[in-house]
DOKE-185906 format. One record per atom (N, C-alpha, C, O, CB): x, y, z. Coordinates in steps of 0.05 Angstrom, whole numbers, padded with zeros to 5 digits, always signed. Each point is the difference from the previous one (the first is absolute). Glycine has a CB too. Example, Ala and Ser with C-alpha at 12.3 -4.5 7.8 and 13.67 -1.06 7.14 Angstrom:
BEGIN
+00264-00114+00156 -00018+00024+00000 +00018+00024+00000 +00021+00000+00013 -00059-00023+00012 +00031+00044-00039 +00016+00024+00001 -00015+00022+00014 +00010+00022+00004 +00014-00035-00047 
//
This chain:
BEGIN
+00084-00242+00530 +00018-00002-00023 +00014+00027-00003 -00010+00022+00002 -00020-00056-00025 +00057+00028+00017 +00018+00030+00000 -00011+00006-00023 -00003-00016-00019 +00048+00012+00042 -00051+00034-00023 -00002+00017-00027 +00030-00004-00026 +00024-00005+00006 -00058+00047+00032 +00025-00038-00057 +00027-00001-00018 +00008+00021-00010 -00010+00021-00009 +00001-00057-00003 +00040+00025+00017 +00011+00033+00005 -00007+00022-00033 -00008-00009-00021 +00062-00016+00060 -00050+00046-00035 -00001+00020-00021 +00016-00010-00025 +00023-00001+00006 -00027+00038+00030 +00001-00043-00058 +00016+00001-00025 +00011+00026-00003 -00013+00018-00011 -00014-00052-00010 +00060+00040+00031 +00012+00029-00009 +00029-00017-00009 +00015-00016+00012 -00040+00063+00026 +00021-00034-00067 +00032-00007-00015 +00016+00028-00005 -00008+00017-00016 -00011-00060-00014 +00037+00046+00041 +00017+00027-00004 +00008+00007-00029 +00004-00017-00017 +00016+00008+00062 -00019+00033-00051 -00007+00006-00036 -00007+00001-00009 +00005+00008-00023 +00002-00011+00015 -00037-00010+00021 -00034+00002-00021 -00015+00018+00013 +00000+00010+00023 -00008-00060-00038 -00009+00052-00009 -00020+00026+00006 -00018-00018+00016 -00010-00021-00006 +00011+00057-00040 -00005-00021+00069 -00029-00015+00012 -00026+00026+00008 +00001+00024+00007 +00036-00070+00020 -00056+00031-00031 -00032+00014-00006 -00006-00008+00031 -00004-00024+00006 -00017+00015-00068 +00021+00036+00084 -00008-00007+00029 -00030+00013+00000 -00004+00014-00020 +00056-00011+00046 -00073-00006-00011 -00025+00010+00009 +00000-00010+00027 +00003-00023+00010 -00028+00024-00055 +00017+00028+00059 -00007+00000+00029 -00026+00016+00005 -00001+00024-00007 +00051-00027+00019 -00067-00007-00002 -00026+00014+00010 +00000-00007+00026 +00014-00012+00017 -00042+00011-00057 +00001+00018+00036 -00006+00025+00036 -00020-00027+00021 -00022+00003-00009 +00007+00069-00023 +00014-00090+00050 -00015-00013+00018 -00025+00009-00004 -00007+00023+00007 +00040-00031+00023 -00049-00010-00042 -00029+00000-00009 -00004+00019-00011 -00016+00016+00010 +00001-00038+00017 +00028+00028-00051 +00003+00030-00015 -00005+00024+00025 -00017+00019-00001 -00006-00039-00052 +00036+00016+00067 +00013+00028+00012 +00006+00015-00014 +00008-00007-00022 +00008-00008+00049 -00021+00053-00016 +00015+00012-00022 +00033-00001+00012 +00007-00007+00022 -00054+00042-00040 +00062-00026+00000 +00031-00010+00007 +00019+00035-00012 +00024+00004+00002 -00033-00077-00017 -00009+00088+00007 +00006+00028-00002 -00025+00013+00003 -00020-00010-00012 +00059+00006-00018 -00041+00020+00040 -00030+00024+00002 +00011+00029-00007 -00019+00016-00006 -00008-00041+00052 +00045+00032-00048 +00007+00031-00011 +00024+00000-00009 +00018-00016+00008 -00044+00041+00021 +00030+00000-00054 +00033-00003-00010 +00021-00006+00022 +00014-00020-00006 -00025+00056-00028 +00017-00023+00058 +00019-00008+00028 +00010-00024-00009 +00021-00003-00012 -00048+00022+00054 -00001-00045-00033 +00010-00023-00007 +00015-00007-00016 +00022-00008+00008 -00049+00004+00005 +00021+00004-00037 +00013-00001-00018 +00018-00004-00012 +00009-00019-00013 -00028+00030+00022 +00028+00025-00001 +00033+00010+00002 +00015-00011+00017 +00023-00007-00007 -00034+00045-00001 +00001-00043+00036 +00003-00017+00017 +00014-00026-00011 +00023-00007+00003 -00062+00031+00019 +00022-00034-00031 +00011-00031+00005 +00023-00001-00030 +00021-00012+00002 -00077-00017+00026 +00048+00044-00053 +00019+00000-00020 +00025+00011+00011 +00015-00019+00002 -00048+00022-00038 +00048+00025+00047 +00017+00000+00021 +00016-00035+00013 +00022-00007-00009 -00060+00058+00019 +00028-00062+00003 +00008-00019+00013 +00005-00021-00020 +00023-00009-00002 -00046+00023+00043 +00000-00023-00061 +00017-00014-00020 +00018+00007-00019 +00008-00014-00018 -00038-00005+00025 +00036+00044-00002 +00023+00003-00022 +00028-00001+00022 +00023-00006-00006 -00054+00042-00037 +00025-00030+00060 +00027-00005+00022 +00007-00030+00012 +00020-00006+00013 -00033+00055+00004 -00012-00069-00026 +00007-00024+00005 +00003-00014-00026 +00003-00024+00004 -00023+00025+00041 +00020+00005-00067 +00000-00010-00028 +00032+00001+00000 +00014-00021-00003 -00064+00040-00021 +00060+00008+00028 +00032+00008+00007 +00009-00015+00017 +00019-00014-00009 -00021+00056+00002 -00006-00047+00032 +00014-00017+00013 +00000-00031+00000 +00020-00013+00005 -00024+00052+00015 -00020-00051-00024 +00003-00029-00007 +00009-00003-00033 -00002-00022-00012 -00039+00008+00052 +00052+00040-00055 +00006-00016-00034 -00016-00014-00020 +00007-00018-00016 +00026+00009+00037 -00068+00026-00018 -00018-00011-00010 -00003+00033-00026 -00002+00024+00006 -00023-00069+00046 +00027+00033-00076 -00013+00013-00022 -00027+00004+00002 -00014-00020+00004 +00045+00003-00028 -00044+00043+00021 -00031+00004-00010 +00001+00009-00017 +00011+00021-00006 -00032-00016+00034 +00000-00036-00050 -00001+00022-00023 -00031+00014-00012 -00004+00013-00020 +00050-00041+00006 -00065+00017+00039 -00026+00006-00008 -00019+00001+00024 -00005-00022+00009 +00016+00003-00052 -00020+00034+00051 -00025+00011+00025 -00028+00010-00004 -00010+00013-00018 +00047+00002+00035 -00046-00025+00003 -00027+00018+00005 -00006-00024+00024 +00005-00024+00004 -00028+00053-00060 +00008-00001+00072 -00007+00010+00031 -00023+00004-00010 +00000+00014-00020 +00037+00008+00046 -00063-00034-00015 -00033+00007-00001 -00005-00003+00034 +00014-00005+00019 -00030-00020-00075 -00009+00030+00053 -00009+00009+00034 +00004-00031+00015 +00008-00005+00022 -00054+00049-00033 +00039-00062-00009 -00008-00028+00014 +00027-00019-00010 -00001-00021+00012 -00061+00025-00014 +00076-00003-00009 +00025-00013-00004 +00027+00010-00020 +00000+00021-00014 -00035-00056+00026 +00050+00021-00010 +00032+00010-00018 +00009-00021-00011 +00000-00023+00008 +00018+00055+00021 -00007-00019-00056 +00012-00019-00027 +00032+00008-00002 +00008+00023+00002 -00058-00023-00034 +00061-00016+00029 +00027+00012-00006 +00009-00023-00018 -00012-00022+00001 +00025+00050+00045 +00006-00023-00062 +00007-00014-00015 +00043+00011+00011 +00010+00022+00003 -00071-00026-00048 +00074-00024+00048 +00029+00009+00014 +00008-00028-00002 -00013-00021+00001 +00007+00066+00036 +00042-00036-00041 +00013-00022-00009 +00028-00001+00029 +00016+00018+00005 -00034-00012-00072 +00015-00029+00078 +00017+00000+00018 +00023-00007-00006 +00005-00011-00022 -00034+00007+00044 +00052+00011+00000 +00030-00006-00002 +00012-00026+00008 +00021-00009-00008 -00020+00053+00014 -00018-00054+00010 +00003-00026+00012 -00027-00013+00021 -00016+00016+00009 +00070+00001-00013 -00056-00043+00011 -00029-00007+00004 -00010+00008+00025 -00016-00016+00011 +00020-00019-00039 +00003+00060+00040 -00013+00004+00032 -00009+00033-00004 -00014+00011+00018 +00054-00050+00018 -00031+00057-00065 -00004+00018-00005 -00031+00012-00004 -00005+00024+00004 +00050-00036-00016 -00060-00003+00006 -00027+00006-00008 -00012+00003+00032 -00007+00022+00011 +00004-00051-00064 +00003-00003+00069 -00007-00001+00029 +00007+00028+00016 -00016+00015+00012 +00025-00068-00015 +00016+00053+00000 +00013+00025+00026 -00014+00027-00006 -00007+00016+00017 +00062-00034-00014 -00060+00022-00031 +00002+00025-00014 -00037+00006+00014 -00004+00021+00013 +00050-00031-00070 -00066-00010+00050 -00024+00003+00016 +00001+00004+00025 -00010+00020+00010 -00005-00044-00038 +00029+00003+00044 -00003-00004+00025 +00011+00029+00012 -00011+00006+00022 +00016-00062-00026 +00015+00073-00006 +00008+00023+00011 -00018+00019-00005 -00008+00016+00016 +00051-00028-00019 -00051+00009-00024 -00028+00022-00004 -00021+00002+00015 -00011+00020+00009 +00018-00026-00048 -00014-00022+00043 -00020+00000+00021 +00002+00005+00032 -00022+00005+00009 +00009-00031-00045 +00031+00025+00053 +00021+00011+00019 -00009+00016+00000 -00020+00002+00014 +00055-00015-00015 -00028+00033-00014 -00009+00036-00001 -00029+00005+00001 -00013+00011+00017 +00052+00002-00048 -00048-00025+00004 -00015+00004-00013 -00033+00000+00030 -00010+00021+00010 +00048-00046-00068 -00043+00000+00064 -00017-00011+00013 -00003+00019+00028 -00022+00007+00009 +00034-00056-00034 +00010+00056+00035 -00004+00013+00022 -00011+00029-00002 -00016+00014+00013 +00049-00045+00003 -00017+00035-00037 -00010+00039-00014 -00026-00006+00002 -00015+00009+00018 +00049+00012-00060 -00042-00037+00025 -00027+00002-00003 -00022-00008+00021 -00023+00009-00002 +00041-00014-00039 -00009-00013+00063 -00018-00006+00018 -00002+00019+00015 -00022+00003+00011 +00027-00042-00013 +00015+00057+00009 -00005+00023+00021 -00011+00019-00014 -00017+00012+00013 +00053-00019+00015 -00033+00017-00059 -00012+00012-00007 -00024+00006-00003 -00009+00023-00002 +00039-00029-00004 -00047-00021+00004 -00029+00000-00002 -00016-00019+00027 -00022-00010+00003 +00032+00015-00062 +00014-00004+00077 -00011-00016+00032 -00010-00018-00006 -00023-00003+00010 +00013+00035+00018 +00019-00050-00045 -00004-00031+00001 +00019-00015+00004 +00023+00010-00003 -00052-00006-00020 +00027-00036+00030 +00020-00015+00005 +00004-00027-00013 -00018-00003-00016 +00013+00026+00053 +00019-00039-00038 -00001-00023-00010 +00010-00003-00030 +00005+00021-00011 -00040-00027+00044 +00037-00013-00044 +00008-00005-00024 -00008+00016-00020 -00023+00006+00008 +00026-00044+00006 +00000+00050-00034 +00007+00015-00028 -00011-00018-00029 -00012+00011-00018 +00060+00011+00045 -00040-00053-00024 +00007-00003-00031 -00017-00029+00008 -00003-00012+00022 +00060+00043-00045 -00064-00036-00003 -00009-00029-00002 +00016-00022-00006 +00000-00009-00023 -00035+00028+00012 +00049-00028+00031 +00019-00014+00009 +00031+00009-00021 +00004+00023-00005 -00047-00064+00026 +00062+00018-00031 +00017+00009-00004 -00008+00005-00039 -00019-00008-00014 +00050-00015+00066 -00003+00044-00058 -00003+00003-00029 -00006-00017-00014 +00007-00018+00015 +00018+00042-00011 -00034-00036-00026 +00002-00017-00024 +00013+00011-00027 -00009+00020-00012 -00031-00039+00032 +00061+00004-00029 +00015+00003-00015 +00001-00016-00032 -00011-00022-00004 +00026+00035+00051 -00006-00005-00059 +00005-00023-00022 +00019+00011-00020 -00006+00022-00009 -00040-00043+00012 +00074+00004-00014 +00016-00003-00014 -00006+00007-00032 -00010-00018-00013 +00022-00010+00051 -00008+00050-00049 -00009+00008-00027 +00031-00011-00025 +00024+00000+00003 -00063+00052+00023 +00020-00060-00047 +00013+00000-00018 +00003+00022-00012 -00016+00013-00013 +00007-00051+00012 +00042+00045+00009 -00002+00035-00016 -00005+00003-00022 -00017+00017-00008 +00045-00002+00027 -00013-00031-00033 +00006-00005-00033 -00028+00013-00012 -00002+00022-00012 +00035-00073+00013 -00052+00033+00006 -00029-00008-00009 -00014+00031+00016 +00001+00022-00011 -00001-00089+00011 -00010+00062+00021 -00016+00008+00025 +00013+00030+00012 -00017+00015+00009 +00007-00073+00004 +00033+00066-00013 +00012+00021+00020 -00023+00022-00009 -00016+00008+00016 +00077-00019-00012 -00061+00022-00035 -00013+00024+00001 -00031+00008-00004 -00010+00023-00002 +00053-00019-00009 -00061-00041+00009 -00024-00002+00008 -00003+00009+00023 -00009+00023+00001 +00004-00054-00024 +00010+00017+00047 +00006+00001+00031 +00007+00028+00004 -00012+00009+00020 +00029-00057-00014 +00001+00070-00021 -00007+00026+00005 -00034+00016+00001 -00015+00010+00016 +00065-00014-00036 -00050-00003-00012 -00030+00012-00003 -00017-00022+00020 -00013+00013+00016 +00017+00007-00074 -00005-00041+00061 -00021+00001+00019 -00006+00008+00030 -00022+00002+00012 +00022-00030-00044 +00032+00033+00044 -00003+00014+00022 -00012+00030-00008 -00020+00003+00014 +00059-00032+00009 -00034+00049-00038 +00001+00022-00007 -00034+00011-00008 -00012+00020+00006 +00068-00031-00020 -00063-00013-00003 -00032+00003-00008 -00019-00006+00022 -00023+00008-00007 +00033-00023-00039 -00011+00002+00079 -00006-00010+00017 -00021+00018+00007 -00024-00003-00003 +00064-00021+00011 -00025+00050+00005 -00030+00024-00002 -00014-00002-00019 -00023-00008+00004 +00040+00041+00012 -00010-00030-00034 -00022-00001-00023 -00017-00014+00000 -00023+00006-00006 +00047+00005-00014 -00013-00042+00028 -00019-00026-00008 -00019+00002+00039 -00018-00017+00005 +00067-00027-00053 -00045+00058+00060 -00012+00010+00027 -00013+00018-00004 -00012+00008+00020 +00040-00019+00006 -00033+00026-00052 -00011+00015+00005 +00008+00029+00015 -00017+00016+00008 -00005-00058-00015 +00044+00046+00009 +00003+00022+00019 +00011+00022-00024 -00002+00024+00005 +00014-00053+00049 -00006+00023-00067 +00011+00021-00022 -00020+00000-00029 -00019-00015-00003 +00073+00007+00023 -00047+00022-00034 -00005-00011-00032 +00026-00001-00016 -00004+00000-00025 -00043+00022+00024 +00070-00023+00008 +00026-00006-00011 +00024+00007+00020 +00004+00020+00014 -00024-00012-00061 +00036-00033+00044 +00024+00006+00008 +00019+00014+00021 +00011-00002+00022 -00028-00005-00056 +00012+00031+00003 +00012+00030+00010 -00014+00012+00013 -00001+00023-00010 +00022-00015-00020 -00034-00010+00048 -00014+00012+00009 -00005-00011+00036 -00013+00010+00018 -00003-00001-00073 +00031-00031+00054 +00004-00004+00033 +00027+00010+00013 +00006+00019-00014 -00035-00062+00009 +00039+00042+00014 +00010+00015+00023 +00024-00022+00018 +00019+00005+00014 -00072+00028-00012 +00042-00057-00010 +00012-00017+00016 +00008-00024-00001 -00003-00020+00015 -00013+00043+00000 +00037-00018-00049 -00005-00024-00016 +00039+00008-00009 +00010+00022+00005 -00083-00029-00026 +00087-00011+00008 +00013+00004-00019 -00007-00003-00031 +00013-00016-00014 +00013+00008+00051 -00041+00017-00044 -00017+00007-00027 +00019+00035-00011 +00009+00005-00022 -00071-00035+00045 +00062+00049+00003 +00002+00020-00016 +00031+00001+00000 +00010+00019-00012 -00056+00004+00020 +00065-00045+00006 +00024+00012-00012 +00010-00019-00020 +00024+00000-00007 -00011+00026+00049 -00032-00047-00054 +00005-00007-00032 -00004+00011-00019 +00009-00002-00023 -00013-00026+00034 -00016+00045+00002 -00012+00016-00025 +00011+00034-00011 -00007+00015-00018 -00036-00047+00039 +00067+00032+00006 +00018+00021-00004 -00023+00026+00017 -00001+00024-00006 +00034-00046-00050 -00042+00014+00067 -00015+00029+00006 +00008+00007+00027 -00010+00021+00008 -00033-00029-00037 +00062-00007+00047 +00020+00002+00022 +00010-00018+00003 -00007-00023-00006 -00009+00048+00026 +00043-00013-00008 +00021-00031+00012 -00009-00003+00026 -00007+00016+00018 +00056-00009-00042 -00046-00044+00022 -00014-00008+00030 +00036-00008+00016 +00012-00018-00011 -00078-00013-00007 +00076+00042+00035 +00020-00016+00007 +00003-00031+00018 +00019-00015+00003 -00012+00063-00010 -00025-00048+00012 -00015-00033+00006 +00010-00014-00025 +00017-00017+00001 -00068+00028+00027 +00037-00001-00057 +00001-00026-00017 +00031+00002-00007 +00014+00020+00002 -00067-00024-00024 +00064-00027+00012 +00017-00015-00014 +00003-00013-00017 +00003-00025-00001 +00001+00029+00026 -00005+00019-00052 -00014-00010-00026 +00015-00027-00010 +00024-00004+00001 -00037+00056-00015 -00007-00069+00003 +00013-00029-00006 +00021+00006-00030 +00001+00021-00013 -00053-00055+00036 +00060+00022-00025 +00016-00008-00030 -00016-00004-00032 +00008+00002-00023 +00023-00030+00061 -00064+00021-00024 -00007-00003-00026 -00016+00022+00000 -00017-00002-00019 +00021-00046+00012 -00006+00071+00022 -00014+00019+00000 +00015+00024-00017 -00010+00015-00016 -00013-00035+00060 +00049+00018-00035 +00025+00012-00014 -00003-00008-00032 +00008+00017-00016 +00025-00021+00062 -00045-00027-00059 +00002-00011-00016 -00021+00016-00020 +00007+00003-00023 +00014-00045+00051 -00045+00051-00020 -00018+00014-00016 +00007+00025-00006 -00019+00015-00005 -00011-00038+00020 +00059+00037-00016 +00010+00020-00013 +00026+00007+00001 +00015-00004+00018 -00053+00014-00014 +00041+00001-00024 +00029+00020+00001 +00007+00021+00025 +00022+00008+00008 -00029-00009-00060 -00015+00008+00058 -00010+00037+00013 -00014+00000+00020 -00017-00018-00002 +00011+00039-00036 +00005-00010+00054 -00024+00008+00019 -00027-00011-00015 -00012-00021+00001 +00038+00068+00019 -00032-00016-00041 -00021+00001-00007 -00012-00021-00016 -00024-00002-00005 +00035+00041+00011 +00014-00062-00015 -00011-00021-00025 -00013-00025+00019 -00017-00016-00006 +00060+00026-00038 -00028-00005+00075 -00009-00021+00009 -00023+00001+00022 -00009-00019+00012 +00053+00005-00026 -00050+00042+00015 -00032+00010+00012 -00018-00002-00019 -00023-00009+00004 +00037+00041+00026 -00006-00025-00052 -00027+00002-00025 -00005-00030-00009 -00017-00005-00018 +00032+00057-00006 +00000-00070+00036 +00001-00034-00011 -00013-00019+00024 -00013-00021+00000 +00063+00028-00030 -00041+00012+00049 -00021-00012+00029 -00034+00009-00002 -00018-00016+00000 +00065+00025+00037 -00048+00018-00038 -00023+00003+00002 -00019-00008-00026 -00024-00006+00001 +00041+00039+00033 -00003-00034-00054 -00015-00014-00023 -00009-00032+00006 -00019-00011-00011 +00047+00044-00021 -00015-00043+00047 -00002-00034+00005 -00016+00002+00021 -00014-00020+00003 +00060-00002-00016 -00050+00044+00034 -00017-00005+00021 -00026+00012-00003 -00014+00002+00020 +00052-00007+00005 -00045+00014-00049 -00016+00015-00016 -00019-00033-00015 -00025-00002-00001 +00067+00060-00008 -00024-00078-00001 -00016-00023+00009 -00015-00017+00019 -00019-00015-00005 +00042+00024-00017 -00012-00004+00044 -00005-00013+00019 -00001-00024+00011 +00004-00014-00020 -00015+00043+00012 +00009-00047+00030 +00003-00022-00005 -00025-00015-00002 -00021+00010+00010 +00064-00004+00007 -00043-00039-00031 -00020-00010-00003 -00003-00012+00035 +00017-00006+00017 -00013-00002-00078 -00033+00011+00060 +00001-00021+00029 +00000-00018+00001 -00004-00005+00024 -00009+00021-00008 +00015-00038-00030 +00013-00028+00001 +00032+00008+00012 +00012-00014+00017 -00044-00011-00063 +00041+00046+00036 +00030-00008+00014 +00005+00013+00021 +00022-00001+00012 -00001-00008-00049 -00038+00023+00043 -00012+00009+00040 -00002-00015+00001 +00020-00011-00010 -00042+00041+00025 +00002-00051-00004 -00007-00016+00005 +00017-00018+00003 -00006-00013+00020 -00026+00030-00033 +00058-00030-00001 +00012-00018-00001 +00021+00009+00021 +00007-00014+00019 -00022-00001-00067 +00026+00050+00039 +00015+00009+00025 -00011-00012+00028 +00012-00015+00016 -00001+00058-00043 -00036-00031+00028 -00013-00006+00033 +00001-00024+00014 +00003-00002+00024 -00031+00029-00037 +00023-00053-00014 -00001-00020+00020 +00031-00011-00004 +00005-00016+00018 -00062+00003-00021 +00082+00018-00016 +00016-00004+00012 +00019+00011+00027 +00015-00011+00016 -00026-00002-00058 +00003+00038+00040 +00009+00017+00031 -00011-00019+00019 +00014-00010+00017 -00018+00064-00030 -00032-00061+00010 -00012-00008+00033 +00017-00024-00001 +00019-00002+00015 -00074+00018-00007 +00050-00035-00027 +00018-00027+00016 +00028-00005-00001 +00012-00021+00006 -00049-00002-00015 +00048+00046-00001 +00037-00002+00010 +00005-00012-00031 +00024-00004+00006 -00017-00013+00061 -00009+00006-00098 +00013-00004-00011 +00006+00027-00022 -00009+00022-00004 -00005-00072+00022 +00035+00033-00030 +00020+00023-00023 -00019+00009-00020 -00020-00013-00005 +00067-00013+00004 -00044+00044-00008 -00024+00014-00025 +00024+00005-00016 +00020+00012+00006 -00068+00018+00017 +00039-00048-00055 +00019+00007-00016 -00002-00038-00018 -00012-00020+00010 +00048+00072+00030 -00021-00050-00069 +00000-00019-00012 +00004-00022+00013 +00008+00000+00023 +00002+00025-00052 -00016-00052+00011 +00003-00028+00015 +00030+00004+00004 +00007+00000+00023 -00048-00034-00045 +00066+00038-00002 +00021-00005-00002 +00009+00023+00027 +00018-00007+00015 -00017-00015-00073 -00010+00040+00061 +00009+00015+00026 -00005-00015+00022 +00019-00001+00015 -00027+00042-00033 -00008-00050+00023 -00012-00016+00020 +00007-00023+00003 -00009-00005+00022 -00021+00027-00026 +00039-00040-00004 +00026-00016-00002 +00018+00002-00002 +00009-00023+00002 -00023+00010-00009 +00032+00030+00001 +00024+00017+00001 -00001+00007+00037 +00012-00015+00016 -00013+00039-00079 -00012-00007+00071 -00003+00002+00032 -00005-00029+00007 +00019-00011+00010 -00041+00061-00006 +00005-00061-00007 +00001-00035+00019 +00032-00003-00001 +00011+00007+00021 -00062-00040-00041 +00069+00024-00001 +00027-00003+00003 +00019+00018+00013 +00023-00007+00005 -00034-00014-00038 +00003+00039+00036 +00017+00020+00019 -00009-00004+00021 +00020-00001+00014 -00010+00034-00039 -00024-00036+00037 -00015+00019+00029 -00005-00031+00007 -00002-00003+00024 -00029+00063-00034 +00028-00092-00008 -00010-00029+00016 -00023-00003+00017 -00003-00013+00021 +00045+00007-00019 -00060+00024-00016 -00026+00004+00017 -00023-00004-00020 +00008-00002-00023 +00013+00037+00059 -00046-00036-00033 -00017+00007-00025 -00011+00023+00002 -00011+00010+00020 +00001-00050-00027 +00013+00050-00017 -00010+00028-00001 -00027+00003-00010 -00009+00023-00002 +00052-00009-00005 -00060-00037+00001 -00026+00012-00018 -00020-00034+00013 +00011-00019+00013 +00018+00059-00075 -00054-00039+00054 -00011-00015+00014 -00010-00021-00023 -00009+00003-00023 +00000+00033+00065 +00014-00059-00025 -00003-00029-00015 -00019-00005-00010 -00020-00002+00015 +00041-00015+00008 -00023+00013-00051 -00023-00006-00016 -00015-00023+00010 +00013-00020+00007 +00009+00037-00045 -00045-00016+00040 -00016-00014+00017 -00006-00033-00026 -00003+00002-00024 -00024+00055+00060 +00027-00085-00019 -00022-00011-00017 +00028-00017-00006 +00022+00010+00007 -00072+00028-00027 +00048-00060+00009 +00012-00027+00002 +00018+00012-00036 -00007+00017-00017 -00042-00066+00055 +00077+00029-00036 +00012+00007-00026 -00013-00020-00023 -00012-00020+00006 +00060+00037+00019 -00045-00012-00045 -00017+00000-00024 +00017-00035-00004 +00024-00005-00001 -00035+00073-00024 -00013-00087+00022 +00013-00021-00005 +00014-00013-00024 -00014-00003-00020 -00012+00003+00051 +00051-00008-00030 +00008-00024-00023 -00001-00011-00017 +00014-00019+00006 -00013+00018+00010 -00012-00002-00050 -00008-00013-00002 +00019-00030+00000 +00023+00003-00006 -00056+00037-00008 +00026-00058+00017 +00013-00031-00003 +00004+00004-00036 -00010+00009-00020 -00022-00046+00067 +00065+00019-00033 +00004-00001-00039 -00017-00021-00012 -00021-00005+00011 +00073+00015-00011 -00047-00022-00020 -00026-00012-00014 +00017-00017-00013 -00009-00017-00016 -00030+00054+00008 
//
């Protein structure tokens, strides 16, 4: 059975995750890193893909990016990994595949979802355990919302612009909201819509995409429709 193709609609924010072949590590020292952020910012430029949210951990990568048209997301990996895969196999004299098979993606409702889907890429160390906040990793776009450097990778969204007048109104409005954090019910909901390919985001969004895109975007409520009653 052919696999089904990727859900990518050009103009929406989409929530990608790529991990490392049987949790491989997929960075082992800053190099990497720099390394591979380098290459996606030169293929983000060249395939016309917006980033507006990152993080790089040892065992996989989150990005949150809005493409220009529907082959932008594909090319923009597939070139990363080009580079990416070979640096690294010679580097550490291994061979063979990198990633656990291809990306998984999913279609965000910005409206709703765009600046959840930040904080939960951003809090990810945290919820791993590798940090105790945030600001404090290295390899995230966390610190250039929070104004504490510009990342030239990111491509701040419109509604991020929307939480202030200022620089400072709209760092002190990010980090206050990510100072909540997210509940894990809506991890969780992210995750399993990334693994099986449907849209994350309201019903009316999610039917709004079925009519554009003539595909289904979310998965069929299970179990027979509710019967009739006979008139009387």
């Amino acid at each position: 059975m052919a696999r089904l193709a990727r859900l990518v609609v050009p103009h929406h924010a989409h929530y990608l995750l790529q991990q490392g072949h049987d949790q491989t590590l997929i960075f082992r020292e800053a190099a990497d890193y720099v390394a591979f952020l380098d290459w996606l910012r030169d293929a983000a430029r060249q395939f016309k893909v917006a980033i507006h949210a990152y993080v790089l951990m040892p065992t996989q990568l989150q990005l949150l990016a809005t493409p220009s048209d529907a082959d932008g997301l594909s090319r923009m990996m597939q070139w990363v990994g080009r580079h990416y895969v070979p640096y690294f196999n010679h580097k550490y004299q291994r061979s063979g595949t990198l990633w656990q098979g291809r990306f998984k993606a999913t279609v965000v409702d910005a409206d709703h979802y765009l600046l959840m889907c930040c904080h939960c890429i951003e809090l990810s160390p945290v919820r791993e355990n590798l940090v105790a906040h945030p600001d404090d990793y290295l390899w995230s776009s966390y610190p250039h919302h929070a104004g504490t450097k510009s990342d030239p990778l990111i491509s701040d969204h419109v509604l991020y612009w929307a939480l202030g007048n200022t620089p400072f109104q709209r760092e002190a409005a990010y980090k206050m909201q990510i100072e909540h954090g997210v509940p894990e019910k809506d991890v969780q909901a992210l995750m399993e819509a990334t693994t099986k390919g449907w849209a994350f985001g309201s019903e009316s969004f999610k039917a709004g995409l079925e009519k554009l895109t003539r595909r289904r975007v979310q998965q069929v409520k299970r179990g027979r429709p509710p019967r009739q009653h006979e008139k009387s």
